[in-house]
PDB file of N, H, CA, C and O in Angstrom:
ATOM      1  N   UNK A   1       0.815  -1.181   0.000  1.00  0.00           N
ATOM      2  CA  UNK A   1       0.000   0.000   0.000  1.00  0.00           C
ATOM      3  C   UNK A   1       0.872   1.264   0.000  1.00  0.00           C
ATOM      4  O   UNK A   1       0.554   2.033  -0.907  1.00  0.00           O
ATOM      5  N   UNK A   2       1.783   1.643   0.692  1.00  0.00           N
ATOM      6  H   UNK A   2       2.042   1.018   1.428  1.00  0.00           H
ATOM      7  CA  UNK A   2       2.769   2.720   0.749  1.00  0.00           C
ATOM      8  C   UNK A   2       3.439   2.461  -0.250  1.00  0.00           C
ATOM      9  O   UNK A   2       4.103   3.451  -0.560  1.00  0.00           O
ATOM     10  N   UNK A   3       3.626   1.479  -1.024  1.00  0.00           N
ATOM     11  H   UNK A   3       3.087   0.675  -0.773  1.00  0.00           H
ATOM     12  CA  UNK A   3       4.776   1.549  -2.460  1.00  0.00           C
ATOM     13  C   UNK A   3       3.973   2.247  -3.400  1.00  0.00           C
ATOM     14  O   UNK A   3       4.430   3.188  -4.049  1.00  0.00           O
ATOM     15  N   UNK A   4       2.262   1.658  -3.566  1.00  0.00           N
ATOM     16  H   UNK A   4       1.891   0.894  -3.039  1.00  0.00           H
ATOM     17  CA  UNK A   4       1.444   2.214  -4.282  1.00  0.00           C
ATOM     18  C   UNK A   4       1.236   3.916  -4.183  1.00  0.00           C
ATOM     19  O   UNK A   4       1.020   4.581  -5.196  1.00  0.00           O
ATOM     20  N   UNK A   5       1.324   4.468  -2.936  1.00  0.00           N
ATOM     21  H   UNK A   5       1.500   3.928  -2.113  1.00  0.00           H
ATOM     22  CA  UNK A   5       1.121   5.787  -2.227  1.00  0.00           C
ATOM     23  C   UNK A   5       2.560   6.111  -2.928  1.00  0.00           C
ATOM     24  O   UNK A   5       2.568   6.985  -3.796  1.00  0.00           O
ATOM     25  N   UNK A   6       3.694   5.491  -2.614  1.00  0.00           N
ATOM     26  H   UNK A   6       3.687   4.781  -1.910  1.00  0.00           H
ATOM     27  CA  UNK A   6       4.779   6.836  -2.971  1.00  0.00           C
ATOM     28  C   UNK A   6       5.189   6.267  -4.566  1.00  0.00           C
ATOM     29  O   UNK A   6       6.132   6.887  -5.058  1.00  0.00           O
ATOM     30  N   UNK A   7       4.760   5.465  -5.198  1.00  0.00           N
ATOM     31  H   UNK A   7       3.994   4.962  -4.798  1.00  0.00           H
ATOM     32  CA  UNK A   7       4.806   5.544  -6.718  1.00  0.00           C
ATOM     33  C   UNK A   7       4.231   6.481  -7.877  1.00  0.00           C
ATOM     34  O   UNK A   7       4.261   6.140  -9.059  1.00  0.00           O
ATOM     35  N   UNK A   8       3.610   7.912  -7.346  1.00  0.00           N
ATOM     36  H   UNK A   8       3.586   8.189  -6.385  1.00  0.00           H
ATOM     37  CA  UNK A   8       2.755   8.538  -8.054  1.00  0.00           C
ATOM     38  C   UNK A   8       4.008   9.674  -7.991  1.00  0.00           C
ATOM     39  O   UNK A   8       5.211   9.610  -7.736  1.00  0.00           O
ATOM     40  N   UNK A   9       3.008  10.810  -8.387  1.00  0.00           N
ATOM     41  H   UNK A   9       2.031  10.862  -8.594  1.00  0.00           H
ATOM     42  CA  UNK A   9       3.732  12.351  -8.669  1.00  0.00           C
ATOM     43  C   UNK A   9       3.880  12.690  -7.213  1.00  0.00           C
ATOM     44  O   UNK A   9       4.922  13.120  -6.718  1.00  0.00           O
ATOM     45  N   UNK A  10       2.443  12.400  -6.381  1.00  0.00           N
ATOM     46  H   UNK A  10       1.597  12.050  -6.783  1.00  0.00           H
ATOM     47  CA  UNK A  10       2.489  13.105  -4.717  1.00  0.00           C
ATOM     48  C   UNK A  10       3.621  12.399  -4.003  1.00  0.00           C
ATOM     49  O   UNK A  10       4.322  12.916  -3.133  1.00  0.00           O
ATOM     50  N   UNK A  11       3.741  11.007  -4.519  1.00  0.00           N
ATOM     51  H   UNK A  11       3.172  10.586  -5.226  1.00  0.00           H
ATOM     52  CA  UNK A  11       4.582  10.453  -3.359  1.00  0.00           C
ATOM     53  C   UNK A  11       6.558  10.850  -3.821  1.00  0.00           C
ATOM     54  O   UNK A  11       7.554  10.989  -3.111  1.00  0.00           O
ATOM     55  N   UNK A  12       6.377  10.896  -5.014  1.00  0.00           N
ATOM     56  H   UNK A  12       5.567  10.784  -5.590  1.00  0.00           H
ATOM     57  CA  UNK A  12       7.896  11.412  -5.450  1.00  0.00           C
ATOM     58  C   UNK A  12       8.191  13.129  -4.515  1.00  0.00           C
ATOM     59  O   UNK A  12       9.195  13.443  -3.876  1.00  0.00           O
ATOM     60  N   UNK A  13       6.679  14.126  -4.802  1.00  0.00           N
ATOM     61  H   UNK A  13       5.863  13.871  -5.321  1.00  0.00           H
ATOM     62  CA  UNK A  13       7.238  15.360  -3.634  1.00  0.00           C
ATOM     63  C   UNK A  13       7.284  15.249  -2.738  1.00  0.00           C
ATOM     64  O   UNK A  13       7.715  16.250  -2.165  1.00  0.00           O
ATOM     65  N   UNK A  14       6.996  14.285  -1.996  1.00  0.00           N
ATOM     66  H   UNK A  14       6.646  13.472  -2.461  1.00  0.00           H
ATOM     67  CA  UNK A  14       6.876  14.006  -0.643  1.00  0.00           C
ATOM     68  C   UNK A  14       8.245  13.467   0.017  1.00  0.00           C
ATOM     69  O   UNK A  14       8.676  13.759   1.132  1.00  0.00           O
ATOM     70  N   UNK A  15       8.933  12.446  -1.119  1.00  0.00           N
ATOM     71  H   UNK A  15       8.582  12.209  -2.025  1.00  0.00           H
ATOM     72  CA  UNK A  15      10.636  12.495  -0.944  1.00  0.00           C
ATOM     73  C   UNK A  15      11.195  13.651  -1.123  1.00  0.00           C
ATOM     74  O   UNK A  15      11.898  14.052  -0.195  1.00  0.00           O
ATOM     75  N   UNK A  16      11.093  14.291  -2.023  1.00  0.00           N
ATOM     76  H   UNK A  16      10.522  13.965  -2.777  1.00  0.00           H
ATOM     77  CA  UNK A  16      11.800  15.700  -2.372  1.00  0.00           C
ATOM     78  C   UNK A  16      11.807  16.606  -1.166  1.00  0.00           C
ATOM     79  O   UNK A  16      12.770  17.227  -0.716  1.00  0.00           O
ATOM     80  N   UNK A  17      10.404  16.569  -0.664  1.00  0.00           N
ATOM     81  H   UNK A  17       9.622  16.065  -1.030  1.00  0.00           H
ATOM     82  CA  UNK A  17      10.175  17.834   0.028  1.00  0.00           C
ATOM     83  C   UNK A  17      11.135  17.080   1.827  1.00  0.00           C
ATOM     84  O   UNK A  17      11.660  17.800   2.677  1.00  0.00           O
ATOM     85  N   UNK A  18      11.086  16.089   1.854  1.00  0.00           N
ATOM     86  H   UNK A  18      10.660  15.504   1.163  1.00  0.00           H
ATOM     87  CA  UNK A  18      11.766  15.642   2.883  1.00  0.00           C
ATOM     88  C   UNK A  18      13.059  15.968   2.817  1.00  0.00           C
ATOM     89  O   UNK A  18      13.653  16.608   3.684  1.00  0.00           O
ATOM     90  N   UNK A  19      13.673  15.421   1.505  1.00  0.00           N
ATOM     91  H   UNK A  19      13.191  14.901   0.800  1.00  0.00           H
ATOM     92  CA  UNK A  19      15.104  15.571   1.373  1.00  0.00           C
ATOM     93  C   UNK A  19      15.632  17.234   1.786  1.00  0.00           C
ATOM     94  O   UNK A  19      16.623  17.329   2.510  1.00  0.00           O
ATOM     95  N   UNK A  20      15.074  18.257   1.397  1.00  0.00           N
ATOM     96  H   UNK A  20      14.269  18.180   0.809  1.00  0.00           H
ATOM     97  CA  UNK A  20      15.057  19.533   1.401  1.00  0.00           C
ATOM     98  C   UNK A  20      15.337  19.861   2.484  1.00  0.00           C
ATOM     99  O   UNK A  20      16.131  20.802   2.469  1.00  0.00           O
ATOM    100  N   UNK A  21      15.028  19.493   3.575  1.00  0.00           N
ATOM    101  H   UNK A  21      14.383  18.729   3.587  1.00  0.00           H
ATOM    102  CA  UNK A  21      15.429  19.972   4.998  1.00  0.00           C
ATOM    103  C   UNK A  21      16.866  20.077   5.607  1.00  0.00           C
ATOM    104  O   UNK A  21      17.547  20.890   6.231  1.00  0.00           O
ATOM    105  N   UNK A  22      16.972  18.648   5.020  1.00  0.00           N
ATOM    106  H   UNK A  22      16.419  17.988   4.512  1.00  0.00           H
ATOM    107  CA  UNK A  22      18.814  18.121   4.972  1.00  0.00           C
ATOM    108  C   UNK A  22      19.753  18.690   4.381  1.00  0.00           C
ATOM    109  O   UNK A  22      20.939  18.634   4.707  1.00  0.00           O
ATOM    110  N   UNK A  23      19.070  19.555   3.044  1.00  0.00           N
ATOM    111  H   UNK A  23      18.107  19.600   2.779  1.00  0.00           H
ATOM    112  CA  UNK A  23      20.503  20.651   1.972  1.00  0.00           C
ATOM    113  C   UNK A  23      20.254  19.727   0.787  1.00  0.00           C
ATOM    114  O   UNK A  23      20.859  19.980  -0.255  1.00  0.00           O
ATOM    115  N   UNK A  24      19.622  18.928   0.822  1.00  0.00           N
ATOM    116  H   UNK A  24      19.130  18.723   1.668  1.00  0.00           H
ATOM    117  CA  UNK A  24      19.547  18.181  -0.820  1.00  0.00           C
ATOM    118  C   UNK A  24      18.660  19.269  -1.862  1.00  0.00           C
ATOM    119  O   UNK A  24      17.829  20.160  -1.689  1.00  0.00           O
ATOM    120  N   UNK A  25      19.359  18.636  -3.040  1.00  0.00           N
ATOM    121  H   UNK A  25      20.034  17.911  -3.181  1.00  0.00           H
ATOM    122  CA  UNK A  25      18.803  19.259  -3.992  1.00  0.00           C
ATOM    123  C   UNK A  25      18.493  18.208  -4.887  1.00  0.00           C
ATOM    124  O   UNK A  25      19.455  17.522  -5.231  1.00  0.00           O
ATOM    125  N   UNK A  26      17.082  17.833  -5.473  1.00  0.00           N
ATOM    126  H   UNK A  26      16.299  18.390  -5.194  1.00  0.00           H
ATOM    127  CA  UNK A  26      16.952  16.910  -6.210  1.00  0.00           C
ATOM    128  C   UNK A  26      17.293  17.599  -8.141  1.00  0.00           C
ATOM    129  O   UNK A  26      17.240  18.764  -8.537  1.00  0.00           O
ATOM    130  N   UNK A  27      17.536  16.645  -8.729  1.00  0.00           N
ATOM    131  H   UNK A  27      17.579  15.699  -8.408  1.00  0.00           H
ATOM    132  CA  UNK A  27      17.705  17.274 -10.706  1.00  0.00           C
ATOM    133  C   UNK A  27      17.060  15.751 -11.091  1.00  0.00           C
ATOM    134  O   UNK A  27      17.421  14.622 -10.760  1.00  0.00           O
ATOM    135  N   UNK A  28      16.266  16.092 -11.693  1.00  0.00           N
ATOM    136  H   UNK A  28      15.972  17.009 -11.961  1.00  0.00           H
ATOM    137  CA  UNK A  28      15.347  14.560 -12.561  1.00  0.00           C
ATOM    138  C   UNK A  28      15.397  15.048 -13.707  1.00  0.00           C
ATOM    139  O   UNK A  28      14.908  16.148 -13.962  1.00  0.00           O
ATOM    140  N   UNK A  29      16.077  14.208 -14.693  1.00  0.00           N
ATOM    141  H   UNK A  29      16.474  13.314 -14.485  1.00  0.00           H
ATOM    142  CA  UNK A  29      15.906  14.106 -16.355  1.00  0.00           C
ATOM    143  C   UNK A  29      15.260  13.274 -16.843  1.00  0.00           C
ATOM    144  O   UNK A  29      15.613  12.143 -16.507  1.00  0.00           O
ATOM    145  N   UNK A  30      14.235  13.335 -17.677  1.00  0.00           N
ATOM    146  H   UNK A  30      13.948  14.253 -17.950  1.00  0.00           H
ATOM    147  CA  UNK A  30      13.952  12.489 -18.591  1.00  0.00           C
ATOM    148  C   UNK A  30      14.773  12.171 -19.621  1.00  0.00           C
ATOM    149  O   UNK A  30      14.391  12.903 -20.533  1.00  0.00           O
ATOM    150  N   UNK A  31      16.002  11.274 -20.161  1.00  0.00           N
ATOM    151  H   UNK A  31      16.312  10.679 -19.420  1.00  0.00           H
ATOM    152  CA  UNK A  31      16.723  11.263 -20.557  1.00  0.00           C
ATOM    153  C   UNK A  31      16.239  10.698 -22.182  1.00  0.00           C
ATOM    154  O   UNK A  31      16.548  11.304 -23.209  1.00  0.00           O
ATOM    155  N   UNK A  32      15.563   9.634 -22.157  1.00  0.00           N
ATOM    156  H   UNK A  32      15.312   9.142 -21.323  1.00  0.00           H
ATOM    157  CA  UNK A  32      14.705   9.480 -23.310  1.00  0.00           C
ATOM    158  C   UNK A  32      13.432   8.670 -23.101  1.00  0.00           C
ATOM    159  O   UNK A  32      13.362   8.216 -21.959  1.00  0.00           O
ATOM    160  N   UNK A  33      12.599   8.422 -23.745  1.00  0.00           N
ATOM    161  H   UNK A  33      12.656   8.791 -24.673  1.00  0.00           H
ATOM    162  CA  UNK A  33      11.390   8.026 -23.034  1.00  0.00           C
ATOM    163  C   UNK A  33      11.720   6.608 -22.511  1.00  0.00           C
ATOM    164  O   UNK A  33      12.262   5.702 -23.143  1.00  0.00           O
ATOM    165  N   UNK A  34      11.247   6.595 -21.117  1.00  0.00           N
ATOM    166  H   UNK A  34      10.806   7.332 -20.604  1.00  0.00           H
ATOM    167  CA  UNK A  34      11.510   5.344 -20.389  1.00  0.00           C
ATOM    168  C   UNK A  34      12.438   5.151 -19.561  1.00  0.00           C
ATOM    169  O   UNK A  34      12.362   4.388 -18.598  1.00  0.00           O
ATOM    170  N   UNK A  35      13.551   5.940 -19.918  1.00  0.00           N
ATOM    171  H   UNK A  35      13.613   6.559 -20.701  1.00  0.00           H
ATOM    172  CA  UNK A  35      14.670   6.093 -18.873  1.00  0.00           C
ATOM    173  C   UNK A  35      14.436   7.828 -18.153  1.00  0.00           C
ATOM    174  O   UNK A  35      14.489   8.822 -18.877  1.00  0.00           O
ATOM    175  N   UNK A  36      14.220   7.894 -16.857  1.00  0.00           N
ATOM    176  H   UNK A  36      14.177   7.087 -16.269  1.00  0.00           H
ATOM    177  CA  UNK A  36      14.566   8.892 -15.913  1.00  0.00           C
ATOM    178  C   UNK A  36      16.280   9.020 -15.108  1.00  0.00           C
ATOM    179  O   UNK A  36      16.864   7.975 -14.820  1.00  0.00           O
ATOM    180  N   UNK A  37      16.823  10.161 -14.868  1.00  0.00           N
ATOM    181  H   UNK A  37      16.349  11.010 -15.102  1.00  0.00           H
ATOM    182  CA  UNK A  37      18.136  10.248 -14.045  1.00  0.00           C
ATOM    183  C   UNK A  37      17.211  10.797 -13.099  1.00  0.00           C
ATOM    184  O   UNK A  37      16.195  11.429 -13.390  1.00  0.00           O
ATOM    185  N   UNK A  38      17.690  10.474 -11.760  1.00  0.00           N
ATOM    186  H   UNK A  38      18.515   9.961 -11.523  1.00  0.00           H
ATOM    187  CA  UNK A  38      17.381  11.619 -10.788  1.00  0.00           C
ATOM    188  C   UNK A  38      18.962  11.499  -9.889  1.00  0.00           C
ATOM    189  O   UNK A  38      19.709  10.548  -9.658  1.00  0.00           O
ATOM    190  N   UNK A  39      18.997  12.592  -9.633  1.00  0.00           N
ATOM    191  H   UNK A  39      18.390  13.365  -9.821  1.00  0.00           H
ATOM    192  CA  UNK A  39      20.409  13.003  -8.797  1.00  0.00           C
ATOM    193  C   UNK A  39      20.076  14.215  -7.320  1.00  0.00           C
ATOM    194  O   UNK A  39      19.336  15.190  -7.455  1.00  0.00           O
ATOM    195  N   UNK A  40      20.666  13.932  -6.231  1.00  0.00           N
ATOM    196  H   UNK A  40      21.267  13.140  -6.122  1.00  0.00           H
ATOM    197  CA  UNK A  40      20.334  14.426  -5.083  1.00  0.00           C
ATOM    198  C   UNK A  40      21.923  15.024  -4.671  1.00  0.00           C
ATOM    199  O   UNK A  40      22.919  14.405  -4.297  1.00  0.00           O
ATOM    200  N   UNK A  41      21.752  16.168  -4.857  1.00  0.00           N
ATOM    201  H   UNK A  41      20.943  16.671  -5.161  1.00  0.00           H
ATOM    202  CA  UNK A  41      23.147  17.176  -4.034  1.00  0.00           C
ATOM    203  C   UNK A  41      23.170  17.976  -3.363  1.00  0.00           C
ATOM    204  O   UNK A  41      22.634  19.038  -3.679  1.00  0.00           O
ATOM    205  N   UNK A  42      23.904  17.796  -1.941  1.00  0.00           N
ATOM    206  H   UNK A  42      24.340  16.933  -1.684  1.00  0.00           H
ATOM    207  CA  UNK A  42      24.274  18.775  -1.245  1.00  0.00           C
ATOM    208  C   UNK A  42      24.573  20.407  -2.151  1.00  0.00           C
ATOM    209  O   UNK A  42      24.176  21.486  -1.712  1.00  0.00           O
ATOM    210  N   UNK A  43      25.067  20.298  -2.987  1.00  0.00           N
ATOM    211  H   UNK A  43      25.390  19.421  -3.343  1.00  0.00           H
ATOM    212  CA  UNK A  43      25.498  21.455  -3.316  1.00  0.00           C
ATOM    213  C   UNK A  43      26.040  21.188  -4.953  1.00  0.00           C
ATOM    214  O   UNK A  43      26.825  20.332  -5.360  1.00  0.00           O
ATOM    215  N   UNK A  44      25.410  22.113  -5.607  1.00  0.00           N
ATOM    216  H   UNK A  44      24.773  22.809  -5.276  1.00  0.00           H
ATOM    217  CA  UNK A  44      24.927  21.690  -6.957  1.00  0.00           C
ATOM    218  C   UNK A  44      26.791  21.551  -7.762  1.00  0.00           C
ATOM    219  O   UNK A  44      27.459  20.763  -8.431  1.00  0.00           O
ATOM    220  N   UNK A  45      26.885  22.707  -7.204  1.00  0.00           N
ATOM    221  H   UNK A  45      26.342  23.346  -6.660  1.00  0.00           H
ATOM    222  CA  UNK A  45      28.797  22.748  -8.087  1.00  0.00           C
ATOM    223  C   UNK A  45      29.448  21.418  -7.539  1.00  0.00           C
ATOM    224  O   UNK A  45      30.388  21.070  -8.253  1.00  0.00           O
ATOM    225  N   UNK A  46      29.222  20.621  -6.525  1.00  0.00           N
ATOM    226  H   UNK A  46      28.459  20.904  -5.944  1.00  0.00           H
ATOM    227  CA  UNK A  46      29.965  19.563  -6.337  1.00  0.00           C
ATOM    228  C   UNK A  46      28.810  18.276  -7.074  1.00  0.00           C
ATOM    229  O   UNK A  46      27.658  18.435  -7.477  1.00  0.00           O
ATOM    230  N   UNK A  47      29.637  17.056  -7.039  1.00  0.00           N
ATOM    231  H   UNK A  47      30.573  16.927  -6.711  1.00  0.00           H
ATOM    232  CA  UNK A  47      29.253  15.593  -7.794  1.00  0.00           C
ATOM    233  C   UNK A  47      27.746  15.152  -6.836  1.00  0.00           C
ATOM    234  O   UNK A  47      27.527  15.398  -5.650  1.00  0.00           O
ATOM    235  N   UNK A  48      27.048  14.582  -7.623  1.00  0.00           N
ATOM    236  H   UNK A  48      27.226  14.382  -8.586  1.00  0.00           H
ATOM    237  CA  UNK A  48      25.988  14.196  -6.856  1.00  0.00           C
ATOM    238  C   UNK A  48      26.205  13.119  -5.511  1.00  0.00           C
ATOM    239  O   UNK A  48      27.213  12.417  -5.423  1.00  0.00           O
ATOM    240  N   UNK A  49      25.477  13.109  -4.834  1.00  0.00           N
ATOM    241  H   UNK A  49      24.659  13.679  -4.905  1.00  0.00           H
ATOM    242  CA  UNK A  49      25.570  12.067  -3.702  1.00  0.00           C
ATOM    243  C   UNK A  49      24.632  11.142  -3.813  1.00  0.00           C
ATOM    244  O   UNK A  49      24.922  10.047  -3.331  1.00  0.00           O
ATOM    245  N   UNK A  50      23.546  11.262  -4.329  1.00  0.00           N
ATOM    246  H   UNK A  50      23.311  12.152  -4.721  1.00  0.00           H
ATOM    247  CA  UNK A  50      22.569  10.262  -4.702  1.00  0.00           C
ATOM    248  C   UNK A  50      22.352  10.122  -6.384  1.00  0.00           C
ATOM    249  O   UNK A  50      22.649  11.095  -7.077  1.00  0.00           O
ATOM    250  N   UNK A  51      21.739   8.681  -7.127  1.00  0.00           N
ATOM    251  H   UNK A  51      21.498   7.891  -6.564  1.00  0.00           H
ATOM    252  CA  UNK A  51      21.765   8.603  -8.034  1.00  0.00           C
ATOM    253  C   UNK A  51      21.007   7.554  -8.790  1.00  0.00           C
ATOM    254  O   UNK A  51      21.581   6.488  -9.013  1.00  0.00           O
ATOM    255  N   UNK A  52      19.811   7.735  -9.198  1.00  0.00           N
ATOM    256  H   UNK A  52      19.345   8.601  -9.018  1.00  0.00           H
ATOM    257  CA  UNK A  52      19.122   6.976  -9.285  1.00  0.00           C
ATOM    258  C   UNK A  52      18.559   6.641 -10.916  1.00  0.00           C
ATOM    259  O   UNK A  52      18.171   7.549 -11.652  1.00  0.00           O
ATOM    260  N   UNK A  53      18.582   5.468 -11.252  1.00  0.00           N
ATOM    261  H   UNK A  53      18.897   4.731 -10.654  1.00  0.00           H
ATOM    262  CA  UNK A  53      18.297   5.607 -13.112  1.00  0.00           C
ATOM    263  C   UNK A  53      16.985   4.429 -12.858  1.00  0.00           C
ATOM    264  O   UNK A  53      17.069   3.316 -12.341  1.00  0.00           O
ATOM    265  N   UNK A  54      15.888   5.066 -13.374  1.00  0.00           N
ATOM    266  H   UNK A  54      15.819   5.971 -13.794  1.00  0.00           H
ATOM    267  CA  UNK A  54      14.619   4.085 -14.006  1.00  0.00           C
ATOM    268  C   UNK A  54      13.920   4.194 -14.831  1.00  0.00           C
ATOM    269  O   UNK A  54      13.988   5.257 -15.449  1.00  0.00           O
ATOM    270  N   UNK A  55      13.074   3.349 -15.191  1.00  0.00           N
ATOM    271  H   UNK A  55      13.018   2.486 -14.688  1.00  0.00           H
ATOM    272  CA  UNK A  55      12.011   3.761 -16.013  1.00  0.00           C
ATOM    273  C   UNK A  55      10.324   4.953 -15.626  1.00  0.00           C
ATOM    274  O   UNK A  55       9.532   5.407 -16.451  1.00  0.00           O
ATOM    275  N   UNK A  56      10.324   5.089 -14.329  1.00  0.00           N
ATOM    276  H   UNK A  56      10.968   4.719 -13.658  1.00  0.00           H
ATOM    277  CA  UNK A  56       9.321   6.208 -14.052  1.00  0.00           C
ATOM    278  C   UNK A  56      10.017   6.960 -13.334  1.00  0.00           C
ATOM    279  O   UNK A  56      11.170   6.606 -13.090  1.00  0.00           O
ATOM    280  N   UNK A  57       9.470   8.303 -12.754  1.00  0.00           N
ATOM    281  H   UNK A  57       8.533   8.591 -12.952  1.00  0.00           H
ATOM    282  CA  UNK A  57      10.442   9.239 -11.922  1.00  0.00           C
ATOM    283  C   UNK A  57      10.390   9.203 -10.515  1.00  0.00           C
ATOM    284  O   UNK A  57      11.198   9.737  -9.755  1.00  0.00           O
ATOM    285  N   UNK A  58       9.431   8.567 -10.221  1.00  0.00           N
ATOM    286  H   UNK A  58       8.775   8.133 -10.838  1.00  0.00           H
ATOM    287  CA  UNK A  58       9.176   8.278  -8.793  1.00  0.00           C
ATOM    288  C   UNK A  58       9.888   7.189  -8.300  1.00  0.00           C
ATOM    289  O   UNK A  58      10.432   7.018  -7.209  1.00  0.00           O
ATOM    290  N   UNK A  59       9.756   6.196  -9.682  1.00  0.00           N
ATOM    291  H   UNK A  59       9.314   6.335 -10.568  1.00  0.00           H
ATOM    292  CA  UNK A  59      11.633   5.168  -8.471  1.00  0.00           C
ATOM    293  C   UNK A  59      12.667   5.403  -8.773  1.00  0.00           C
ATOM    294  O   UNK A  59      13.451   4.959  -7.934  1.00  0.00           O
ATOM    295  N   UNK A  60      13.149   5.897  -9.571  1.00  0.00           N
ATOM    296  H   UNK A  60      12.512   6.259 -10.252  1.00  0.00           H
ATOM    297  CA  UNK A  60      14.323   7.349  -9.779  1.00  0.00           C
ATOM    298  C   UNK A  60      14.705   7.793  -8.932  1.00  0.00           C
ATOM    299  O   UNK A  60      15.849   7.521  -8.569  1.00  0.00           O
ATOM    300  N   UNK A  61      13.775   8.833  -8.116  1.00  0.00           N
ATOM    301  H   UNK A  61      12.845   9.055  -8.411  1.00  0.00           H
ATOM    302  CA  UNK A  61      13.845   9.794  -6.991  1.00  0.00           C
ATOM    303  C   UNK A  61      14.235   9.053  -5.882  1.00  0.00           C
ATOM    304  O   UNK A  61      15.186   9.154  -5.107  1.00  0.00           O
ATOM    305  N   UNK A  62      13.198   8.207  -5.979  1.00  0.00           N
ATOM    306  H   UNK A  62      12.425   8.125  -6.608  1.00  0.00           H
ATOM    307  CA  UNK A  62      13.574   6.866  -4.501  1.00  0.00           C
ATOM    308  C   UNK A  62      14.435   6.246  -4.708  1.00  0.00           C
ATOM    309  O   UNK A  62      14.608   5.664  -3.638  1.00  0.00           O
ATOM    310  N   UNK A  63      15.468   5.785  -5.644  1.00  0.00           N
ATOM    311  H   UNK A  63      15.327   6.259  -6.513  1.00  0.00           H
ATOM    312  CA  UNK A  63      16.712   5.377  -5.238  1.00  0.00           C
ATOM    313  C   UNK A  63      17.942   6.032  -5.293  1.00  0.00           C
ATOM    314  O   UNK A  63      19.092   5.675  -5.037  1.00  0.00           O
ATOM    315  N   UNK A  64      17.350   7.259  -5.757  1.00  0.00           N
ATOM    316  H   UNK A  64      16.416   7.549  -5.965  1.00  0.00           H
ATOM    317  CA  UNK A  64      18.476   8.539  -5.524  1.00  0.00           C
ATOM    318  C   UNK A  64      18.542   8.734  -3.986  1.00  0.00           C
ATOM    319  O   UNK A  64      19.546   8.973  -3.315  1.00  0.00           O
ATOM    320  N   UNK A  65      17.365   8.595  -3.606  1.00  0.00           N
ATOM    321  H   UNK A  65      16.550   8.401  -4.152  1.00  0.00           H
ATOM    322  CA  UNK A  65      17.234   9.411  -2.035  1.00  0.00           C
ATOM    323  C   UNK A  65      17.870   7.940  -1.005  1.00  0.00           C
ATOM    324  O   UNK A  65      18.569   8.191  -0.023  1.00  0.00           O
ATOM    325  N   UNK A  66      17.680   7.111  -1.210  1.00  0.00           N
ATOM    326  H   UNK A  66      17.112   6.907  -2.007  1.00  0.00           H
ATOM    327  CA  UNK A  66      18.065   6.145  -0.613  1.00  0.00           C
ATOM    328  C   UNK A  66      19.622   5.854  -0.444  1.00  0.00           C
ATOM    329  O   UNK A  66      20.198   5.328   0.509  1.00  0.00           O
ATOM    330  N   UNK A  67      20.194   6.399  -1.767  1.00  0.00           N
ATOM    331  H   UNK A  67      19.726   6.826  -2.541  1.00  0.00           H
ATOM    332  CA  UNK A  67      21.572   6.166  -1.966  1.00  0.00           C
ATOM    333  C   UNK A  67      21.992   7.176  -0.967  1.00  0.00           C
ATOM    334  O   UNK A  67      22.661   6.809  -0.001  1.00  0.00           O
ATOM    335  N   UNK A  68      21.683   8.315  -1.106  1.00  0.00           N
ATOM    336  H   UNK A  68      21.140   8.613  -1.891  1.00  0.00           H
ATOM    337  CA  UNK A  68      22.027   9.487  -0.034  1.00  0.00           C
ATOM    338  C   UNK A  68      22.006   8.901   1.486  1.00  0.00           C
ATOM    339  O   UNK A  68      22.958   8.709   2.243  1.00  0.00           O
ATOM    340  N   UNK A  69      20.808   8.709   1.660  1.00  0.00           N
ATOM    341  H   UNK A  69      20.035   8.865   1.045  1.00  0.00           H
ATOM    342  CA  UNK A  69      20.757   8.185   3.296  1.00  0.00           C
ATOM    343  C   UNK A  69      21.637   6.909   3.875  1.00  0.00           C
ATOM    344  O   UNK A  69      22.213   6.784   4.956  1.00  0.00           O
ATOM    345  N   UNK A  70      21.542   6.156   2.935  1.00  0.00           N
ATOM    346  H   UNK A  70      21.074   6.257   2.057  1.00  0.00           H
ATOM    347  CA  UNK A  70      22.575   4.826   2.964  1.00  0.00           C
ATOM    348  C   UNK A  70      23.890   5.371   3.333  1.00  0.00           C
ATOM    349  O   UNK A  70      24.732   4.571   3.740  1.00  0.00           O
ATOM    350  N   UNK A  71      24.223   6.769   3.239  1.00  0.00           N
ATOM    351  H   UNK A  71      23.539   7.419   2.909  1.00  0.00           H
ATOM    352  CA  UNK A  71      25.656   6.985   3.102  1.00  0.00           C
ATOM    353  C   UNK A  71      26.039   7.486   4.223  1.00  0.00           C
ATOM    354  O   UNK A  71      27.199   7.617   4.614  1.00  0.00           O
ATOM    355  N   UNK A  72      24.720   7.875   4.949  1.00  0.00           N
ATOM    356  H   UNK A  72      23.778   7.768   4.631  1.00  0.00           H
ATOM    357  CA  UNK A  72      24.885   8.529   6.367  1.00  0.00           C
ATOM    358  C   UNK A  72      25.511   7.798   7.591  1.00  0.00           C
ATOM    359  O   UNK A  72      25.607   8.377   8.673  1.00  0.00           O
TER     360      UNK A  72
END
């Protein structure tokens, strides 16, 4: 039920807007149809810390954001 909840558009801002508190900055590309980048940085001039490649943007985001926290 919560995979279903954060697999949409609401549940991808709902990571974002979390990450935000911490200094993250999320960047999501649609790179070509079917593949999404999403990338999570402390600080945009330095290399990303999170990094996530899928086919929708919402598990993109979520394994960008995961990679970040994993690192903590």
């Amino acid at each position: 039920m919560i995979r279903r909840w954060l697999d949409t558009w609401t549940g991808l801002g709902l990571v974002v807007t979390g990450m935000a508190p911490q200094g993250y900055r999320l960047h999501l590309t649609n790179v070509e149809p079917g593949i999404w980048w999403a990338t999570f940085a402390g600080n945009v001039a330095l290399a990303a810390e999170g990094f996530g490649a899928a086919p929708t943007p919402w598990r993109a985001v979520q394994v960008a954001a995961w990679e970040v926290v994993g690192k903590r």
